[in-house]
NUTI-732639 format. One line per field, with one value per residue: residue number from 1; x, y, z of N, C-alpha, C, O in turn. Coordinates in pm, whole numbers, plus 50000, padded with zeros to 5 digits. Each point is the difference from the previous one (the first is absolute). Layout:
num <- [NUM/...]
nX <- [X/...]
nY <- [Y/...]
nZ <- [Z/...]
caX <- [X/...]
caY <- [Y/...]
caZ <- [Z/...]
cX <- [X/...]
cY <- [Y/...]
cZ <- [Z/...]
oX <- [X/...]
oY <- [Y/...]
oZ <- [Z/...]
//
This chain:
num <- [1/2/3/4/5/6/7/8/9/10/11/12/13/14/15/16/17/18/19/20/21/22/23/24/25/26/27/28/29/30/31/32/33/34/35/36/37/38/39/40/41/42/43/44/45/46/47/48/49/50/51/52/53/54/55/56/57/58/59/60/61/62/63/64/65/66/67/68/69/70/71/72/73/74/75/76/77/78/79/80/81/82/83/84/85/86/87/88/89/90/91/92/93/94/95/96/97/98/99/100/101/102/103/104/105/106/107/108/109/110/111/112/113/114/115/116/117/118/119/120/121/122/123/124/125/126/127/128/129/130/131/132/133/134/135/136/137/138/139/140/141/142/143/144/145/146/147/148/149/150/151/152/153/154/155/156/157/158/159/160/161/162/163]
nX <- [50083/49847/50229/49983/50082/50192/50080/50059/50139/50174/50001/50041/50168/50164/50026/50165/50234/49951/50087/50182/50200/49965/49919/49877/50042/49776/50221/50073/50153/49984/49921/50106/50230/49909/50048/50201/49920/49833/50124/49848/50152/49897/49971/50218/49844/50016/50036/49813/50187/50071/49762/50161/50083/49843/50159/49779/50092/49955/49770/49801/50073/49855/49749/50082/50006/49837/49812/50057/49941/49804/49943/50023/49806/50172/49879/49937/50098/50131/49828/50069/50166/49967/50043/49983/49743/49943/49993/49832/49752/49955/50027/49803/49858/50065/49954/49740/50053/50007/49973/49871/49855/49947/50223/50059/49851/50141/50206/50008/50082/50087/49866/49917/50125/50224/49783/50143/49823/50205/49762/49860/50214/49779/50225/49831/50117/49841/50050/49861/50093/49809/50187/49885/50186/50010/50045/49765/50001/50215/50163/49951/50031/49844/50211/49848/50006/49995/49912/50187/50049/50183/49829/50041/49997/50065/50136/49869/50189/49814/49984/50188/50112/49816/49863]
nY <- [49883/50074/50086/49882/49829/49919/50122/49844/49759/50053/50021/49859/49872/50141/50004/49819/50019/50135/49971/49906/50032/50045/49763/50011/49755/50086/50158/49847/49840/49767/49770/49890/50024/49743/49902/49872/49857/49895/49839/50107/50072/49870/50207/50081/50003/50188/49820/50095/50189/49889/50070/49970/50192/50127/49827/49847/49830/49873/49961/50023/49772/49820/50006/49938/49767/49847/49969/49833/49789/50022/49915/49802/49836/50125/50196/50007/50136/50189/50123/49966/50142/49768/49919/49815/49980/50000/49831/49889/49991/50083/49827/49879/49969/49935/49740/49966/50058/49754/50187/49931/50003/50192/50194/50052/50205/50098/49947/50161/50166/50196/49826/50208/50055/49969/49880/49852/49937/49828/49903/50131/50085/50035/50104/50073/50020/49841/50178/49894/50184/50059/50010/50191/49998/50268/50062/49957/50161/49894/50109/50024/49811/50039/49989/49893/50207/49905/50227/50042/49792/50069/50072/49820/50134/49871/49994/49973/49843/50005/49970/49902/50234/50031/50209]
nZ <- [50000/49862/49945/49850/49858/50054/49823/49854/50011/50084/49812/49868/49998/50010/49803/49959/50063/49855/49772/49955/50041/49790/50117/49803/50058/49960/50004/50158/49964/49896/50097/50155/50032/49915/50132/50041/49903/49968/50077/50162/49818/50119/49985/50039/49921/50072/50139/49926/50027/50183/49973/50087/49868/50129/50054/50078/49946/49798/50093/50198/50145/49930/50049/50243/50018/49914/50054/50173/49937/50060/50187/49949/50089/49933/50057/49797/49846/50090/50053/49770/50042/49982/50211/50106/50097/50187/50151/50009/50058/50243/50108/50004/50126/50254/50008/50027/50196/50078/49893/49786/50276/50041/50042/50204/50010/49913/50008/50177/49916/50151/50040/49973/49790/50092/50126/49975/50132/49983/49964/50028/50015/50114/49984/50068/50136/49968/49853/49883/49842/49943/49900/49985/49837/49966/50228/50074/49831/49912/49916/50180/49946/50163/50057/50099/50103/50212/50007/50125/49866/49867/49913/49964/49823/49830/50135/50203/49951/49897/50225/49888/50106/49760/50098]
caX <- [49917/50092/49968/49908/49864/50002/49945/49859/49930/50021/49930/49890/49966/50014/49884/49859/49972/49976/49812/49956/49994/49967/49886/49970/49888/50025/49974/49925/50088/49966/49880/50031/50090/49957/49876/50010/50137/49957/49939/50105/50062/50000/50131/50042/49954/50046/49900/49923/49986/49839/50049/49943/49904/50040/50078/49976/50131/50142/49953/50014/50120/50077/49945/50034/50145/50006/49974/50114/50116/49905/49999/50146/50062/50096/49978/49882/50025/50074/49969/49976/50099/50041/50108/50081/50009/50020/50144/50085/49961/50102/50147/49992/50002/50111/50080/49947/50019/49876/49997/49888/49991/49922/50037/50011/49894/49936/50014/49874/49874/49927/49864/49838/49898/50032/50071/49923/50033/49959/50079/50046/50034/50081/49993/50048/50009/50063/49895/49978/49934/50079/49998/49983/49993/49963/50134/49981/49854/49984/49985/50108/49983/50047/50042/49950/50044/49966/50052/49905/49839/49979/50013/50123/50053/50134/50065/50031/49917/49905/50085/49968/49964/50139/49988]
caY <- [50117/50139/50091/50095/49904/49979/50125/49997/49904/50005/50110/49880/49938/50082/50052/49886/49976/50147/50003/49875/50069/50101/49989/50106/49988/50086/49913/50119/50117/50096/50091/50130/50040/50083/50079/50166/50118/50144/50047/50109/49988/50054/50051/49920/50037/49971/50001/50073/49947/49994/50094/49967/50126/50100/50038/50112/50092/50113/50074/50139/50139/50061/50100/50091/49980/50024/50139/50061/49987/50097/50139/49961/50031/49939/49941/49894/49885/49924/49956/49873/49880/49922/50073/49928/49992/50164/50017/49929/50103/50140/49959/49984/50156/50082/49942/50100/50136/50074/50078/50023/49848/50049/49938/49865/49875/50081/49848/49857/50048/50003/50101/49943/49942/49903/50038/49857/49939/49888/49891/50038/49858/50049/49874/50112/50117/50023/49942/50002/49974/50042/50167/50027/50134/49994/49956/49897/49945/49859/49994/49947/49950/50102/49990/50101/49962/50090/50075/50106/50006/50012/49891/50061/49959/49995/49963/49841/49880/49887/49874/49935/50094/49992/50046]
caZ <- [50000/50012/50120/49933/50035/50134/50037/49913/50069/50090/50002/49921/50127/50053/49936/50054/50161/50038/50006/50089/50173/49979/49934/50044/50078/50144/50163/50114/49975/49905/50006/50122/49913/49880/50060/50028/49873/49993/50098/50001/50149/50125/50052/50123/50117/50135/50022/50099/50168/50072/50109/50131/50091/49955/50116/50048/50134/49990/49914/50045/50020/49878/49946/50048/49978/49847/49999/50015/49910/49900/50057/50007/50137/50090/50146/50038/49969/50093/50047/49944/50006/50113/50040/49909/49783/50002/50000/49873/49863/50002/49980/49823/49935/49969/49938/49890/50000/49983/50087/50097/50014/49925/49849/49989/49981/49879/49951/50058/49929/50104/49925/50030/49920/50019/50104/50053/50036/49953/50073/50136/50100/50136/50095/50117/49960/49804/49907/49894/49932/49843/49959/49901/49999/49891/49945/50035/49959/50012/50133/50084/50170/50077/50124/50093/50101/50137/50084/50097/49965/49897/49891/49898/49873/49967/49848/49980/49936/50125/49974/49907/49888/49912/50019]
cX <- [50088/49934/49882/49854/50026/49939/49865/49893/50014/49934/49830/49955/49982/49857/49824/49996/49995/49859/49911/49962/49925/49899/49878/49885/50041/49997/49868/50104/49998/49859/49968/50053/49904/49834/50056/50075/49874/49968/50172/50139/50034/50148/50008/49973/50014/49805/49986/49983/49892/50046/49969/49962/50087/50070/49927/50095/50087/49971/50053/50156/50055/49978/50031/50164/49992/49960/50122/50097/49942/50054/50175/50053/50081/50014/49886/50043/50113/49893/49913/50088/50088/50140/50099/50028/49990/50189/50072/49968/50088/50132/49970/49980/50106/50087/49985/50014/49770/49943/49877/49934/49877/50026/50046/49925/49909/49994/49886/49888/49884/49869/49908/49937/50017/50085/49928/50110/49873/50035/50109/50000/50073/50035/50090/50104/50115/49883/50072/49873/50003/49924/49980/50017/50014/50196/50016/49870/49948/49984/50170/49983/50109/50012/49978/50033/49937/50116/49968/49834/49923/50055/50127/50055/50128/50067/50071/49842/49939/50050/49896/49920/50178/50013/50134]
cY <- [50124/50104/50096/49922/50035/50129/50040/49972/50089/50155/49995/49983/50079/50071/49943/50018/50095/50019/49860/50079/50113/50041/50052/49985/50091/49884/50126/50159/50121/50093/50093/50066/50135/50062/50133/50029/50114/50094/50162/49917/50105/50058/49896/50086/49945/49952/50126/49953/50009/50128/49940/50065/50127/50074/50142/50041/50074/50061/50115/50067/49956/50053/50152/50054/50071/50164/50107/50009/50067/50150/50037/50109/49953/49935/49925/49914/49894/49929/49892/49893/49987/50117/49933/50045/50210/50019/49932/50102/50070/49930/50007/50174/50061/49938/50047/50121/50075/50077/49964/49855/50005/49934/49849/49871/50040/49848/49921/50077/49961/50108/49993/49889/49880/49995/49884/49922/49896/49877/50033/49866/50028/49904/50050/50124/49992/49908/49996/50025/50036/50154/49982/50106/49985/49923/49854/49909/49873/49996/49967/49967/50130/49947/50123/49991/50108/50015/50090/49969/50029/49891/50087/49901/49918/49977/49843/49963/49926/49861/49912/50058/49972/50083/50134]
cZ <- [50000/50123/49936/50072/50144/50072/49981/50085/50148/49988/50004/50178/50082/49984/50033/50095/50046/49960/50089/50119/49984/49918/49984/50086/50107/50127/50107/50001/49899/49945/50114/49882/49919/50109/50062/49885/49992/50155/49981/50108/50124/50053/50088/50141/50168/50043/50103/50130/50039/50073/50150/50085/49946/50077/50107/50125/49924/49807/49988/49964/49865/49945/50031/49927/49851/50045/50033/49889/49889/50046/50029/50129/50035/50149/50020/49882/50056/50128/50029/49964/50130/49979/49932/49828/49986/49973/49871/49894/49999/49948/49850/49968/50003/49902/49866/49988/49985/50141/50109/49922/49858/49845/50004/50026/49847/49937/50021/49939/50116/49961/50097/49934/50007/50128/50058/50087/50042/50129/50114/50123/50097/50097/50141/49933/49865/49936/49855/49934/49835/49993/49850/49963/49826/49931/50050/49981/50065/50210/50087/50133/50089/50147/50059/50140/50068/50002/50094/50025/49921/49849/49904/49915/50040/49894/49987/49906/50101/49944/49889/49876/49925/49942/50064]
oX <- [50104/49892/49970/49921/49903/49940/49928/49905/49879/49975/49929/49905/49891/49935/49891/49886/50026/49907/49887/49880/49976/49985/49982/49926/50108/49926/49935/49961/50005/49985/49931/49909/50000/49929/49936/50077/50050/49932/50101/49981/50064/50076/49909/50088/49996/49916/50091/49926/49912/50115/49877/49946/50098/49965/50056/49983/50062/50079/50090/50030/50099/50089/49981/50044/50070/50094/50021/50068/50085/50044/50040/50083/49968/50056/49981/49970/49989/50054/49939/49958/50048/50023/50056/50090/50029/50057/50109/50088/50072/50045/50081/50071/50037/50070/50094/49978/49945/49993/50005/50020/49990/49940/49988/50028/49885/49885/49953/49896/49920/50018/49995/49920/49902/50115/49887/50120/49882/50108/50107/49909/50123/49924/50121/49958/50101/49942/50109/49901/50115/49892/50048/49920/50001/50031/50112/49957/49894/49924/50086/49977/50111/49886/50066/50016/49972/50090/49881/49922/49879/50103/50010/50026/50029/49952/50077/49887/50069/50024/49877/49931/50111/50074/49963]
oY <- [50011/50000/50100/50047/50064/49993/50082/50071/50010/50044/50073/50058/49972/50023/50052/50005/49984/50020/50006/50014/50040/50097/50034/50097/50001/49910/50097/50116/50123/50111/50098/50023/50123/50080/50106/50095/50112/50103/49997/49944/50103/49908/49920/50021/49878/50072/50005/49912/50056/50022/49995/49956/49992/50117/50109/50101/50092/50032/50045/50101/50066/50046/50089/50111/50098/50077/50107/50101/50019/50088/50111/50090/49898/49894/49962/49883/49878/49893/49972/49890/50097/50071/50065/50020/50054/50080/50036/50048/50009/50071/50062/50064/50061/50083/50034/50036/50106/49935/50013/49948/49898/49916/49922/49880/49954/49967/49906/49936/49907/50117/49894/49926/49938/50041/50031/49999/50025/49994/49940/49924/50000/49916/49975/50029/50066/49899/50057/49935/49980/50039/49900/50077/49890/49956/49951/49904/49990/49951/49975/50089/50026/49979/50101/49881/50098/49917/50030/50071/49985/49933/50122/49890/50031/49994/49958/50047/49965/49966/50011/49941/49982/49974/50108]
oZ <- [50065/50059/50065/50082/50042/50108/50056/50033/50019/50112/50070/50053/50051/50102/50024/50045/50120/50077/50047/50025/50114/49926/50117/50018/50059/50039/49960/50016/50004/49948/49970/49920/50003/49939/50006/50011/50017/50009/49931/50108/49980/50030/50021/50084/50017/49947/50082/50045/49936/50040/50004/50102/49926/50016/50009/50068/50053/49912/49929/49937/49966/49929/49917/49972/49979/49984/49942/49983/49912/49926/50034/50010/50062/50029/50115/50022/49983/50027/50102/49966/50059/49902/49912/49919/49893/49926/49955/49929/49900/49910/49932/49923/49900/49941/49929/49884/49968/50104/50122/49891/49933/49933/49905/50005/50001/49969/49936/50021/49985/49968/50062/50057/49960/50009/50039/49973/50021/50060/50019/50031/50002/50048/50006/49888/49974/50038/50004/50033/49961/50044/49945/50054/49945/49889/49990/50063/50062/50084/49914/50082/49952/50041/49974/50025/49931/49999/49988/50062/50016/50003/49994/50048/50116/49887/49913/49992/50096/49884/50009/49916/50050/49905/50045]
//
């Protein structure tokens, strides 16, 4: 036999056993398959958290908190973050050369119009819950802590936030 027939034949074969496997009875696969080919495909989308309440303990002071950062009060917007996370902002602003806590929260796009907090979880004096602002639409889990008796922001992550 020549290498011609041998290529011939082995192409030949190759050929039967590909349409063999690739036959056109629909399996269950393929008809699922062909029932959605007209359906639209769907973005990949994150499923929609459940809300589990509407954080009524620390609503109020973030709503208080966004009005300040509107009004870009300096002394009532410092009085919403834990002493700890007040001291790290100031070390980033002076490292930034940014003067006031104001411009350096301009990033978080802080509004009336988007000012939520979410799923609030108090468990003696630190809670977690998610903030929503217009520079956080989706949302971010927030570590909250008593202080003096009062509720205040930080700048830690709540444990098993990835985030």
């Amino acid at each position: 036999m020549s290498s011609r027939s041998i290529a011939l034949i082995t192409a030949l074969s190759a050929a039967t056993l590909l349409q063999a496997c690739g036959g056109s009875t629909p399996t269950s696969n393929t008809a699922v398959n062909t029932a959605n080919a007209n359906k639209p495909v769907e973005a990949n989308t994150k499923p929609a958290e459940t809300t589990i309440n509407n954080a009524p303990t620390l609503t109020p002071v973030y709503k208080a908190y966004c009005a300040a950062v509107v009004k870009r009060d300096e002394a009532a917007i410092k009085k919403f973050y834990t002493a700890d996370t007040l001291k790290n902002i100031e070390e980033e602003m002076k490292a930034d050369k940014i003067k006031t806590i104001a411009e350096f929260l301009e990033m978080d796009k802080i509004s009336n119009q988007l000012c939520e907090v979410s799923n609030e979880e108090i468990n003696g004096d630190t809670a977690v819950a998610k903030i929503r602002t217009t520079g956080y639409p989706n949302g971010i889990p927030i570590l909250w802590m008593k202080e003096n008796g009062e509720w205040k922001m930080s700048n830690k992550r709540p444990p098993g936030s990835i985030q």
